[in-house]
Backbone as JSON, one array per atom type, in Angstrom:
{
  "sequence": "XXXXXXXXXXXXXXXXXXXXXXXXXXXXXXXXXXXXXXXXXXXXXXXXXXXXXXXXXXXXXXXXXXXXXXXXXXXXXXXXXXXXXXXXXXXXXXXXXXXXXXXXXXXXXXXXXXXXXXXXXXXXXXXXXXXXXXXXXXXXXXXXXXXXXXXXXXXXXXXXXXXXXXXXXXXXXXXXXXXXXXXXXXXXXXXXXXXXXXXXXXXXXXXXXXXXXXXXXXXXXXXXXXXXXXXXXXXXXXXXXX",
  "N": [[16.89, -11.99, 7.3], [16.07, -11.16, 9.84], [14.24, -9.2, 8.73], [12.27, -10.34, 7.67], [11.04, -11.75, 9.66], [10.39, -9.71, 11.08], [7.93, -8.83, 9.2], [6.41, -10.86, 9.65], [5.65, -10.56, 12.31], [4.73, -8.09, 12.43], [2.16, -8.63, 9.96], [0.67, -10.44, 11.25], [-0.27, -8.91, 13.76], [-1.87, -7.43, 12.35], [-3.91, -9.1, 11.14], [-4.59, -10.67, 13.5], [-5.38, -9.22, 14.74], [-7.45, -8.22, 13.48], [-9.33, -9.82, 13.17], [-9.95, -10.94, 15.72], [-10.98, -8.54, 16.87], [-13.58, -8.88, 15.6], [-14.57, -11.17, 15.99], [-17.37, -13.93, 16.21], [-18.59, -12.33, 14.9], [-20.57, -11.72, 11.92], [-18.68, -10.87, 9.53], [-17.07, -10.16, 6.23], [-14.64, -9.87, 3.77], [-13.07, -7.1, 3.82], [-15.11, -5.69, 4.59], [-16.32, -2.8, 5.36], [-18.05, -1.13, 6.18], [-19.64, 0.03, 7.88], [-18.65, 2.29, 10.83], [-18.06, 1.23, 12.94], [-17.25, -1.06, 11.99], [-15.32, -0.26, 10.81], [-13.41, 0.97, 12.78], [-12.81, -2.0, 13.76], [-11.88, -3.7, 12.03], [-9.97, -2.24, 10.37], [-9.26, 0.98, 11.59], [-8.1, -0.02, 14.42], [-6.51, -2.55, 14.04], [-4.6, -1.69, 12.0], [-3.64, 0.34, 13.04], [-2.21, -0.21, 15.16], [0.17, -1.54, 14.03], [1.28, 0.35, 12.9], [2.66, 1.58, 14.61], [4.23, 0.02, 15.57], [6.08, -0.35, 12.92], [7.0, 2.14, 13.39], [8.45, 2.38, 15.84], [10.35, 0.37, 15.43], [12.19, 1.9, 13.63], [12.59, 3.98, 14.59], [14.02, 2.93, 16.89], [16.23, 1.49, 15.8], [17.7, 3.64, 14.49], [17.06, 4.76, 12.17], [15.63, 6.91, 10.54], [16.8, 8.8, 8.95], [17.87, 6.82, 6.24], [15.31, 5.75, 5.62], [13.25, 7.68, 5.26], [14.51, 9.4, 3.36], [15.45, 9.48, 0.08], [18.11, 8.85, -1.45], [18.86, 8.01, -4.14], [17.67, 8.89, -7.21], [15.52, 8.33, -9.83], [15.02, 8.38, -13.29], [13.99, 11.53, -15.11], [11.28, 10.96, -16.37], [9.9, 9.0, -15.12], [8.28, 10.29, -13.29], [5.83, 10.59, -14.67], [4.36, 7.63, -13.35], [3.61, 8.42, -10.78], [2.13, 11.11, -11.62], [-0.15, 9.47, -13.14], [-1.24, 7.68, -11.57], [-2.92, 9.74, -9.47], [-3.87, 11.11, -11.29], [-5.96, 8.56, -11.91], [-7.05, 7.88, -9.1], [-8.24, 10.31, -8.62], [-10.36, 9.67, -10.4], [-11.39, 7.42, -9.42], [-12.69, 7.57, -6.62], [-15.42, 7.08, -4.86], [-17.77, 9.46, -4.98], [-20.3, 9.71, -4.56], [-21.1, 8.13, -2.9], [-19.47, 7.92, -0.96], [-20.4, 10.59, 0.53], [-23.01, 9.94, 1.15], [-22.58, 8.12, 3.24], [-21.7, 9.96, 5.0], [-19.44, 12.84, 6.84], [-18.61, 11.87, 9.08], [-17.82, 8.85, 9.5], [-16.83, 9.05, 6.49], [-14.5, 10.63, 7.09], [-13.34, 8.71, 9.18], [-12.27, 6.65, 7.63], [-10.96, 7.67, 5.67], [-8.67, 8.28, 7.34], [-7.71, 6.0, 8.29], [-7.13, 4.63, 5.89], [-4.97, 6.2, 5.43], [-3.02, 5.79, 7.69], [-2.48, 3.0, 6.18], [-0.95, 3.28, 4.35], [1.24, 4.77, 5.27], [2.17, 2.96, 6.99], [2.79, 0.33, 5.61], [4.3, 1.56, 3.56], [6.2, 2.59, 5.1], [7.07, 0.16, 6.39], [7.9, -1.88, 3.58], [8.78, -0.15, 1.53], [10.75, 1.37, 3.08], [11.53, 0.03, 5.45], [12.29, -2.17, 4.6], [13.54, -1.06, 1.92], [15.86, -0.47, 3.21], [16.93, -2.23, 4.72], [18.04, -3.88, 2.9], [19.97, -2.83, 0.83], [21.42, -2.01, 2.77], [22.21, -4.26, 3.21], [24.12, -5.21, 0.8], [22.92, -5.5, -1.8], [22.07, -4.9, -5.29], [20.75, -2.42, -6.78], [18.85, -3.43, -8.72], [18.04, -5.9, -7.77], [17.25, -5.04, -4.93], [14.89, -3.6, -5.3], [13.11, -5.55, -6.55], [13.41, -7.8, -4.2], [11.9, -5.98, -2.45], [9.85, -5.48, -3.35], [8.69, -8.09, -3.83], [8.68, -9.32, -1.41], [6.61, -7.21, -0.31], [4.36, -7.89, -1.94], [3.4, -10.74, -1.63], [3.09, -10.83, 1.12], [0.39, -9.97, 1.26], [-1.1, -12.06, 0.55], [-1.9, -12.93, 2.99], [-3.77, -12.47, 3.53], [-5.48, -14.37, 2.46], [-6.61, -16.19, 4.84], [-9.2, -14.6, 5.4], [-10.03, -14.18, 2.46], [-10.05, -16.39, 0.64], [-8.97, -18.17, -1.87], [-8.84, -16.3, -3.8], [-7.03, -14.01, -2.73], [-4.55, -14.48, -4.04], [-4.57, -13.79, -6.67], [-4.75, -10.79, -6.16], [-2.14, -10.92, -4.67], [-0.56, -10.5, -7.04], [-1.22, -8.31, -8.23], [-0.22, -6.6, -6.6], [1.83, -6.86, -5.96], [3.08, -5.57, -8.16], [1.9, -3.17, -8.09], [3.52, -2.71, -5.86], [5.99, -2.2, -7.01], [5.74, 0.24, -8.38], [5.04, 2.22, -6.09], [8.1, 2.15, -5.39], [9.06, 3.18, -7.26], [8.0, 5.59, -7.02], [9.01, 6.66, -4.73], [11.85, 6.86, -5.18], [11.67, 8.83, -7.7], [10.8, 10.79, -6.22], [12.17, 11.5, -4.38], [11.85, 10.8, -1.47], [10.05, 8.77, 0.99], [7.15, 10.25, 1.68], [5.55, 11.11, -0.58], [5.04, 8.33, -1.61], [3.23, 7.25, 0.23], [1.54, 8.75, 0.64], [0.4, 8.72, -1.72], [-0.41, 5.66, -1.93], [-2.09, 5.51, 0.19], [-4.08, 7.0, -0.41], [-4.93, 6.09, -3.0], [-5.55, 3.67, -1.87], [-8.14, 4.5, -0.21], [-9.4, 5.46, -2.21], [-10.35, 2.88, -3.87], [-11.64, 1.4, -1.65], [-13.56, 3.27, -1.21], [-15.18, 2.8, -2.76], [-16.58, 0.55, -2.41], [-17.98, 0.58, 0.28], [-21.17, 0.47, 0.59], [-22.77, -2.11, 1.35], [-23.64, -4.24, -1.53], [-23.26, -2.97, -3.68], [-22.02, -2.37, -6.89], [-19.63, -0.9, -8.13], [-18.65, 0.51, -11.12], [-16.46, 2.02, -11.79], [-14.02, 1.32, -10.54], [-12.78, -0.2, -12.53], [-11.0, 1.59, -13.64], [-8.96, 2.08, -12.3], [-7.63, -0.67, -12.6], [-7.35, -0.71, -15.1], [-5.39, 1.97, -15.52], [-3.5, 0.55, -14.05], [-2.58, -1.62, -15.75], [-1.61, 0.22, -18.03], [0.21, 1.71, -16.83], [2.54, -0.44, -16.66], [2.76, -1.32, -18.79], [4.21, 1.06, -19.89], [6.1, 1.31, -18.35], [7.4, -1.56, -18.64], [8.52, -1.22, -21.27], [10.13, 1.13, -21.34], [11.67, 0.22, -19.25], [14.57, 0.01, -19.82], [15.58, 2.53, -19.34], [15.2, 3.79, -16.76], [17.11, 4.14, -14.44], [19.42, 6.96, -14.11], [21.57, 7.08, -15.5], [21.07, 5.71, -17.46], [19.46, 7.5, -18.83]],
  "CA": [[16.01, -12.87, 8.07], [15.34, -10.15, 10.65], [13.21, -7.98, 8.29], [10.97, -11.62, 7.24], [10.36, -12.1, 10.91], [9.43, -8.43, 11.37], [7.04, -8.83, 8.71], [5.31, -11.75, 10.01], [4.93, -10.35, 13.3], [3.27, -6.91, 11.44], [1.15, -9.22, 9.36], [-0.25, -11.12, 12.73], [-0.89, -8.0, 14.38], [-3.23, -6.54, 11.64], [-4.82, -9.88, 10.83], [-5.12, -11.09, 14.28], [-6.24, -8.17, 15.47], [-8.97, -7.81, 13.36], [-10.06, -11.46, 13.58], [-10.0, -11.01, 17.5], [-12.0, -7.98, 17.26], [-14.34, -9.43, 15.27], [-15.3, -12.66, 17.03], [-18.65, -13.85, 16.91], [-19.41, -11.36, 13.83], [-20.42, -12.38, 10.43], [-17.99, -9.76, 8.98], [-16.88, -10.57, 5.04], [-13.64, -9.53, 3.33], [-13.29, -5.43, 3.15], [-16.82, -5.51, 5.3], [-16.42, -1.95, 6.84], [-19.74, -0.34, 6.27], [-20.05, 0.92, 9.45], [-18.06, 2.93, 11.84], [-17.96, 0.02, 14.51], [-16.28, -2.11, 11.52], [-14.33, 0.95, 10.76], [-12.43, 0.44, 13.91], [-12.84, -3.29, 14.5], [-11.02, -4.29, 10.95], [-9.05, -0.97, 10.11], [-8.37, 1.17, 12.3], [-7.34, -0.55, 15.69], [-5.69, -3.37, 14.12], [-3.61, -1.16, 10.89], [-3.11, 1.68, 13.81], [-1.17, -1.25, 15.99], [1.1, -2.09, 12.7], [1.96, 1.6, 12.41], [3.28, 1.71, 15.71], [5.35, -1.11, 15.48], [6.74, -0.16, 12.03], [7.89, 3.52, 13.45], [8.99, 2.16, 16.51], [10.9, 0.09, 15.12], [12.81, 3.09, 12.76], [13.54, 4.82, 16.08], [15.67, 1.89, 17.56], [17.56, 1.36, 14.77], [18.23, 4.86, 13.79], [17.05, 4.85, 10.87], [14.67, 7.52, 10.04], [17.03, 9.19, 6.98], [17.59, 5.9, 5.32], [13.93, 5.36, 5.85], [12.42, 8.77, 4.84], [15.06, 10.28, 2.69], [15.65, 8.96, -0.99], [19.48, 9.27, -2.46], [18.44, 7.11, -5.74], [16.72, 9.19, -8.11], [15.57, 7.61, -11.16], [15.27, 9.09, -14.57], [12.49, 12.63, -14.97], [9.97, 10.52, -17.03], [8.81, 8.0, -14.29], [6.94, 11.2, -13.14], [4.68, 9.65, -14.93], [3.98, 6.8, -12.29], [2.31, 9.23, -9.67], [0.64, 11.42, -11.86], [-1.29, 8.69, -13.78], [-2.14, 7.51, -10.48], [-3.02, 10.59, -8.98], [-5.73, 11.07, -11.9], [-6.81, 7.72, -11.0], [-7.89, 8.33, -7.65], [-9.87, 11.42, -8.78], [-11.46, 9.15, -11.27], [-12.19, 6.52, -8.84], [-13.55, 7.61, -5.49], [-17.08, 7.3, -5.14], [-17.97, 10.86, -4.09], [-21.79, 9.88, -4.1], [-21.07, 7.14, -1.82], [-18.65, 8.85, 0.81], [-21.34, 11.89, 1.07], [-24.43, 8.88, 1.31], [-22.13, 7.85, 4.22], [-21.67, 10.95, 6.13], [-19.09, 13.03, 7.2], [-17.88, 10.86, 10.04], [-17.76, 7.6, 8.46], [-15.64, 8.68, 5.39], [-13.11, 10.79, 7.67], [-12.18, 7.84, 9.65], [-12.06, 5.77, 6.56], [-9.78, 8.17, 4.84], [-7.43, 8.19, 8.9], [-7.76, 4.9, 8.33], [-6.19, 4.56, 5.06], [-3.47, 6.85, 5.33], [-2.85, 4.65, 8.73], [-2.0, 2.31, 5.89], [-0.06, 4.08, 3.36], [2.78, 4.96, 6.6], [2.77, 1.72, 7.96], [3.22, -0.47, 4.64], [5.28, 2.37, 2.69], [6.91, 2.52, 6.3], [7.72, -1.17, 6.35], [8.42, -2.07, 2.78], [10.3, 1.17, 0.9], [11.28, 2.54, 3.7], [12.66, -1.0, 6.14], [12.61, -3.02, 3.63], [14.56, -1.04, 0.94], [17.19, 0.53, 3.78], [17.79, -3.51, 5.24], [18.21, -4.49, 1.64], [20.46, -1.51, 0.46], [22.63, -2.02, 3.75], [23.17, -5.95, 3.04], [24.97, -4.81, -0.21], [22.44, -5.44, -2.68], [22.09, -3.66, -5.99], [19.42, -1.63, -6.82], [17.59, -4.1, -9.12], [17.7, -6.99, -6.23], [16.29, -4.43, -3.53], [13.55, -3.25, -6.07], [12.84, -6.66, -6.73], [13.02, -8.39, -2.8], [11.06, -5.27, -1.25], [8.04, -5.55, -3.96], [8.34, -9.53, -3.78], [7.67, -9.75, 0.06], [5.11, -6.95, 0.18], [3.13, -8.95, -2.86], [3.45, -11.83, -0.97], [2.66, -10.59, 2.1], [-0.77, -9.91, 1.02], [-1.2, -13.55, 0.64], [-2.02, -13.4, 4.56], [-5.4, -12.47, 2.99], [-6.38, -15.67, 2.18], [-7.5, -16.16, 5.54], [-10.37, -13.97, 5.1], [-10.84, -14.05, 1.43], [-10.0, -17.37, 0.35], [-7.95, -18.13, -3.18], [-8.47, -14.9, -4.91], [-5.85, -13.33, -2.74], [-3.53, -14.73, -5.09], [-4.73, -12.28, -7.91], [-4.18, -9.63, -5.47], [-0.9, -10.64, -4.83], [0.02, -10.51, -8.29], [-1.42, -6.79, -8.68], [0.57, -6.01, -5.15], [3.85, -6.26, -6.77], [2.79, -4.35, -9.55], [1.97, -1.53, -7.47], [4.52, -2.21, -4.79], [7.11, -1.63, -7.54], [5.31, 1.56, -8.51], [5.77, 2.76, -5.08], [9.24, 2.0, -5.32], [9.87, 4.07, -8.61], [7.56, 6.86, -7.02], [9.94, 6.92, -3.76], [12.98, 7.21, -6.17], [11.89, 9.95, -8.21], [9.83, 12.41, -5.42], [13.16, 11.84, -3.35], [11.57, 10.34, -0.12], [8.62, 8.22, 1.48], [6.25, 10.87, 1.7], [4.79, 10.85, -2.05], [4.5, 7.09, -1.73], [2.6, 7.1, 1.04], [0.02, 9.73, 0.5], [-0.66, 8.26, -2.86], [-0.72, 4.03, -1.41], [-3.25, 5.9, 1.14], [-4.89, 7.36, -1.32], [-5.11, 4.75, -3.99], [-6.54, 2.3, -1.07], [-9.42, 5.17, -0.07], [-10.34, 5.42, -3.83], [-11.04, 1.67, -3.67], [-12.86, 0.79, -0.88], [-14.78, 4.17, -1.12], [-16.56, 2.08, -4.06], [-17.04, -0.93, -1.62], [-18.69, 1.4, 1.4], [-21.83, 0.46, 0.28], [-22.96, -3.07, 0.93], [-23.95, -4.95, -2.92], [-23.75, -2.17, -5.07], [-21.21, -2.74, -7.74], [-18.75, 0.42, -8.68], [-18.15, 0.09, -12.32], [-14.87, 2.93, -12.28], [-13.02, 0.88, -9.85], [-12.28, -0.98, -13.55], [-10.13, 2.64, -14.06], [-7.76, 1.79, -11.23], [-7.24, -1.82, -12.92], [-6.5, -0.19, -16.8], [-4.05, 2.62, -14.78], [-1.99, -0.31, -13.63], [-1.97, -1.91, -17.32], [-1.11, 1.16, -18.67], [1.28, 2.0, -16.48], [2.9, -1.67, -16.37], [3.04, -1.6, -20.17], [5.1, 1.98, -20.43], [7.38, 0.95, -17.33], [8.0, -2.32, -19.12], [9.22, -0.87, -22.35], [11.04, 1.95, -20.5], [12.63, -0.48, -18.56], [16.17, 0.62, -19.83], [15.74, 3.92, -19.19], [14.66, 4.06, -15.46], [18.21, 4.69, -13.98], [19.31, 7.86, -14.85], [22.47, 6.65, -16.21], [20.53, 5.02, -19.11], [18.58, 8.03, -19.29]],
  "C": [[15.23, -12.06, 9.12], [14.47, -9.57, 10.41], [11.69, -9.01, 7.75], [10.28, -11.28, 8.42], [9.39, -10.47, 11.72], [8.3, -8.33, 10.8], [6.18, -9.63, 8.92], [4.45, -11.41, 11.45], [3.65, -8.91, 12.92], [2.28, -7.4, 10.77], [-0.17, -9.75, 10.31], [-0.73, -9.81, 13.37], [-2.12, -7.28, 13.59], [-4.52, -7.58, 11.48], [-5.3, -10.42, 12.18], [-5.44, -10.28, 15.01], [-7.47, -7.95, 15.33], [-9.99, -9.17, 13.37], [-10.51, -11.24, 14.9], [-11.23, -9.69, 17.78], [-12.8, -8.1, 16.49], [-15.26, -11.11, 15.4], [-16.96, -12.61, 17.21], [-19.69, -12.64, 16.06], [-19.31, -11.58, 12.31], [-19.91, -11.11, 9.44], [-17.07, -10.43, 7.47], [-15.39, -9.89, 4.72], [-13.77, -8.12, 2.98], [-14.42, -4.92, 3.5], [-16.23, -4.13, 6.16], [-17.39, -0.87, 6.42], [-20.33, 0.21, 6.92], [-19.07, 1.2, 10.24], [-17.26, 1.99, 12.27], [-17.24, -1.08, 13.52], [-15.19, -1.17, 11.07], [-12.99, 0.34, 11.62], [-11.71, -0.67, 14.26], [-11.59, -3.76, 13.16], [-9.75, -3.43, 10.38], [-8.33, -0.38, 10.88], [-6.93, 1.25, 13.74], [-6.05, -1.34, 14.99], [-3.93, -2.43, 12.99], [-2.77, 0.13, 11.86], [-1.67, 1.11, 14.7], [0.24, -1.53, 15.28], [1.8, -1.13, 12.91], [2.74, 2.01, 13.63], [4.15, 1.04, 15.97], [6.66, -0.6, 14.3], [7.61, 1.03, 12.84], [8.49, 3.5, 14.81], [10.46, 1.46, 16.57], [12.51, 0.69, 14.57], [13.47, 3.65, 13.8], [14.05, 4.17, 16.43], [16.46, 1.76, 16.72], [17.95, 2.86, 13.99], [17.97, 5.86, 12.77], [15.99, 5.71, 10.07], [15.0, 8.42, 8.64], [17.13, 8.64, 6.29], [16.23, 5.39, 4.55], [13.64, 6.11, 5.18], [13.23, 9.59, 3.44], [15.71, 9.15, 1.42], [17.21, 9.25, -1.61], [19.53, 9.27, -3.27], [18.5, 7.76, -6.59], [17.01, 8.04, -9.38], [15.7, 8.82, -12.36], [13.52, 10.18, -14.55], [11.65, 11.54, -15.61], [9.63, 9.9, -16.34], [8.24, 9.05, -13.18], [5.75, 10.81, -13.57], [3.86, 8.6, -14.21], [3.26, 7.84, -11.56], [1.79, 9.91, -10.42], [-0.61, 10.59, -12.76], [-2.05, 7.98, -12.24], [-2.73, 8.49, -9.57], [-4.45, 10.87, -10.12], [-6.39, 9.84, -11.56], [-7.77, 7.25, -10.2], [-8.85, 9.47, -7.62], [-10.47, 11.31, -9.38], [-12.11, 8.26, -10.05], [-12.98, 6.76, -7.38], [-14.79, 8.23, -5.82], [-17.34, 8.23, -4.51], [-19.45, 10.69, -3.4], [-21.93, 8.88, -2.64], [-20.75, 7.79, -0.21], [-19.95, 9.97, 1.44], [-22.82, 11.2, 1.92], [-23.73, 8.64, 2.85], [-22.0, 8.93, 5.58], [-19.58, 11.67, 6.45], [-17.53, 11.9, 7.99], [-17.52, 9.85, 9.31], [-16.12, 7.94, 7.37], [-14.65, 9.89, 6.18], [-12.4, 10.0, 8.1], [-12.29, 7.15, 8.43], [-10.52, 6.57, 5.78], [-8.15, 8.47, 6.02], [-7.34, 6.6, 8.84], [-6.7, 4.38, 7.02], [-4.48, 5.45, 4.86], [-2.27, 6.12, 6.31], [-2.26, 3.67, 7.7], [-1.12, 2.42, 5.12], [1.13, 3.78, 3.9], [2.77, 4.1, 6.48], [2.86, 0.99, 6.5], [4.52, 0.2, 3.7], [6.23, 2.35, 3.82], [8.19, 1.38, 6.24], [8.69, -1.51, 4.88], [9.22, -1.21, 1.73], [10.62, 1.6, 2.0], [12.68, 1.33, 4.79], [13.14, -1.3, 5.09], [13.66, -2.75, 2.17], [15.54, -0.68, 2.02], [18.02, -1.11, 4.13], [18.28, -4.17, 3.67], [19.31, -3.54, 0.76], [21.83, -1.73, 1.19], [23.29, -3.12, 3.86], [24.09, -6.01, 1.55], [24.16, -5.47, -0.98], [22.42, -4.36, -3.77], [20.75, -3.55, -6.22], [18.17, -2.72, -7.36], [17.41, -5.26, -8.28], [16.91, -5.79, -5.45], [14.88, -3.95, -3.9], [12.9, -4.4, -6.07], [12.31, -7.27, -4.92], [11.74, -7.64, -2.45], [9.52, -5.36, -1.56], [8.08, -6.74, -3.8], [7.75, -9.42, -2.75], [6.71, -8.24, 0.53], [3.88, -7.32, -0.97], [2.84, -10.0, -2.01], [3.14, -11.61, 0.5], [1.27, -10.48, 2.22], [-1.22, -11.57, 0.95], [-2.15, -14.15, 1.87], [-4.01, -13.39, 4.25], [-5.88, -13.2, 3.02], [-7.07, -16.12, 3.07], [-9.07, -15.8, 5.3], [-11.06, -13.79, 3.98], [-10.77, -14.54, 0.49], [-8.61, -17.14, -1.13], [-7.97, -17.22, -4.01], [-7.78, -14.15, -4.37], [-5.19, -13.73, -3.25], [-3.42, -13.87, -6.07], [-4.31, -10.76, -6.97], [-3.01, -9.43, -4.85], [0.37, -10.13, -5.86], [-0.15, -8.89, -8.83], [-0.51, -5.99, -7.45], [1.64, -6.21, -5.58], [4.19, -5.7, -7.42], [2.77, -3.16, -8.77], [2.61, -1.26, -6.39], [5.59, -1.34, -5.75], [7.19, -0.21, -8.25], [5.6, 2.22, -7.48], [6.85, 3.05, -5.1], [9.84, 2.94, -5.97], [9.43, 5.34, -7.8], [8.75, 7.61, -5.72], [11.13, 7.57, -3.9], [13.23, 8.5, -6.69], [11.1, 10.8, -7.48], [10.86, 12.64, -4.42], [13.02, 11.55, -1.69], [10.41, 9.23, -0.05], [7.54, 8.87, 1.25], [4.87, 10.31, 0.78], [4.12, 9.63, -1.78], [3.28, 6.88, -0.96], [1.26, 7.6, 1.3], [-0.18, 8.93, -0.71], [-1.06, 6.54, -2.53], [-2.04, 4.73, -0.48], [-4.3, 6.17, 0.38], [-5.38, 6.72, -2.52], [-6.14, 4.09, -3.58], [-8.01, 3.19, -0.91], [-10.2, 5.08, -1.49], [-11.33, 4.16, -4.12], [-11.53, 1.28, -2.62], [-13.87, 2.09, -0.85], [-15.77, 3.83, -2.45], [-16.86, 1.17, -3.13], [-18.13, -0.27, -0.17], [-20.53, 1.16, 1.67], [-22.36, -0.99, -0.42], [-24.32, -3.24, -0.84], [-24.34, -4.51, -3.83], [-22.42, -2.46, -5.63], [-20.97, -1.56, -8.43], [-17.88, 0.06, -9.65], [-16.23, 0.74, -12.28], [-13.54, 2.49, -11.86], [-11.95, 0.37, -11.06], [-11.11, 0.27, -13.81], [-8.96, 2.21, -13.52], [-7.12, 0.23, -11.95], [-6.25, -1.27, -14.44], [-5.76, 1.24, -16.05], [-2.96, 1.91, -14.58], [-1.69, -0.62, -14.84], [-1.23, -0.71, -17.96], [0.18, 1.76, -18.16], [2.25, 0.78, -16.38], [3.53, -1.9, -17.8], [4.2, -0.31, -20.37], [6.27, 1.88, -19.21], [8.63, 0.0, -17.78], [9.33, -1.79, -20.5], [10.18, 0.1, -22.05], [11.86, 1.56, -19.47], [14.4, 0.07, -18.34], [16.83, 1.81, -19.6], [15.31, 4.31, -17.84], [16.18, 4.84, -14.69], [18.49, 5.93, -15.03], [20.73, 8.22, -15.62], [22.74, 6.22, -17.37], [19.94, 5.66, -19.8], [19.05, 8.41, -21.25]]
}
């Protein structure tokens, strides 16, 4: 119940942060096109989160449960990060970021990594150690930690009505990718640079109000593809089954 209520107050701080600093501005869902929304939607409010999350870690102790992986899974879900890892060097819009400048796509990319920590922070890192330490087994804590950060996305809807629902449904998909990647790289780290990096890939197609970035469709057939050889490999993830 402790780790819900933590998550609702991390959810309020990002969303009502950036609501609050956006008052009084006709700002759209993923609107950061400029610097000054840079800040106002990204990085103030996701910077606030990340401070909470690792503050958090330090009172309770918990920075080797947090950071350090015991698990492993089985060698082949290597596969999970490097199919996403080509991915991301299919999908970021290079022409875009450069059209943008310098500035611009550095804080964008301090901005996303800002989110990587603080969500990989919260959900593999609290979220599997409080779930781990209440005597759950592995496939419950895999399960809970990707449920409530799918569902956490939800908070979206505010800002971008009933199609956060579809994006909750792809947020469990790639929470539980996280999860495996955490497993088999032996810590947080991995996860975190590639969730950072994932998110930069996709909005560095969006950077660029009402042009339409066909490759983003790559990042969609990555998840199928990886969703389909996870599924069937199902029995073989522990490395007990290997």
């Amino acid at each position: 119940m402790g780790f819900v209520v933590l998550v609702v107050i991390y959810l309020a701080i990002i969303q009502g942060g950036a609501l609050l600093l956006t008052i009084g501005r006709d700002v759209g869902y993923s609107d950061m096109s400029t610097i000054d929304l840079l800040w106002r939607t990204l990085l103030v409010p996701v910077g606030a989160s990340l401070v909470l999350v690792y503050a958090v870690v330090a009172w309770l102790g918990w920075w080797r449960p947090v950071w350090i992986e015991p698990k492993p899974v089985a060698r082949w879900v290597i596969i999970v990060p490097i199919l996403m890892a080509v991915s991301i060097l299919v999908v970021i819009d290079y022409g875009a970021l450069v059209a943008k400048g310098f500035a611009y796509s550095s804080l964008l990319l301090l901005g996303t990594l800002m989110v990587g920590f603080a969500e990989e922070g919260m959900y593999r890192g609290l979220g599997v150690t409080v779930f781990r330490r209440r005597g759950f087994t592995e496939g419950k804590v895999a399960l809970w930690s990707t449920v409530i950060f799918g569902v956490s996305h939800a908070s979206n809807l505010i800002t971008e009505g009933p199609s956060a629902f579809l994006q909750v449904i792809a947020t469990i998909i790639a929470g539980y990718f996280f999860y495996l990647i955490r497993r088999r790289s032996g810590g947080l780290l991995l996860p975190a640079l590639l969730h950072a990096l994932w998110d930069f890939s996709l909005l560095s197609g969006q950077v660029i109000p009402g042009e339409v970035y066909r490759l983003s469709l790559v990042a969609i057939l990555t998840m199928v593809v990886l969703a389909i050889i996870v599924f069937a490999r199902r029995k073989h993830i522990e490395p007990t089954a290997s």
